[in-house]
N, C-alpha and C positions, 0 to 999 in steps of 0.2 A: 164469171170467174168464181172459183168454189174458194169456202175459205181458211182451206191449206193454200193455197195460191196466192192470196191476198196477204197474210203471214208471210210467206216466205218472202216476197217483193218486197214488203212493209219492213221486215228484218233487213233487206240489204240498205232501203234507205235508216232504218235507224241506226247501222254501223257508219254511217257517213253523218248523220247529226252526232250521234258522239263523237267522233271524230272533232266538227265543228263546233260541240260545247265543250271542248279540252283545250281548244287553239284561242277558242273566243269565248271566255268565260264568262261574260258579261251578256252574253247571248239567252244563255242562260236564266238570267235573272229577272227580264222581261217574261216567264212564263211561270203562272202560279204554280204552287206547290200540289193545288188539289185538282190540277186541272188533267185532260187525259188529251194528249198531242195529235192531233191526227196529219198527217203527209197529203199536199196535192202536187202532184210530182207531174209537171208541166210535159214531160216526155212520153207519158205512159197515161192516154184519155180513160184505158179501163179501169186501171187503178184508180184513177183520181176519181170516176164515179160511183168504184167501190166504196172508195174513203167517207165521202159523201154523203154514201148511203147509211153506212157507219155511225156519221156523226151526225147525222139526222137520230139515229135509233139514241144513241148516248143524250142528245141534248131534251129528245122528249123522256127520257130517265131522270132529267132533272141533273146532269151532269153537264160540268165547266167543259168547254172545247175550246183548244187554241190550235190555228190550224197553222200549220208550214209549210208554206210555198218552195217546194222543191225545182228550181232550174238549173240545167246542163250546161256550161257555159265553157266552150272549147279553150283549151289553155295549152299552150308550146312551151317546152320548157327544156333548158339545155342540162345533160346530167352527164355529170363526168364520171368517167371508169377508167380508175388508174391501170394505169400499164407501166409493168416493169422489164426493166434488161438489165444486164449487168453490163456493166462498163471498166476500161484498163484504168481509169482513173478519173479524179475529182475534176 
């Protein structure tokens, strides 16, 4: 995997941890400030060994890694779409 490819994957999961540090703020707070986050996204083996590889180069840098376990976990969810009519009366 080249690392435009890694980037872009990496971007879609980080639009989904923002996501989930806006909902779960406290999420959050378990992860230093000087740390650099890296994604093991349980769906995707290339990635995750990308990741990996990643934070292998960052930790022999002498840099903090927290890493995040990324899983897909199927969800059904019912969503309602109003429908209107007009009616003779109340």
């Amino acid at each position: 995997m080249n690392r435009e490819e890694q980037f872009r994957r990496n971007n879609d999961l980080f639009k989904v941890f923002m996501q989930h540090i806006l909902t779960t703020p406290q999420f959050s707070e378990k992860i230093p400030q000087d740390a650099e986050v890296i994604f093991l996204p349980e769906n995707d083996p290339e990635l995750r060994e990308a990741n990996l590889a990643l934070a292998k180069q960052s930790e022999a840098e002498g840099k903090r890694v927290i890493f995040v376990k990324v899983t897909l976990v199927p969800e059904t969810r019912t969503v309602f779409v109003p429908r209107m009519e007009l009616a003779q009366s109340a």
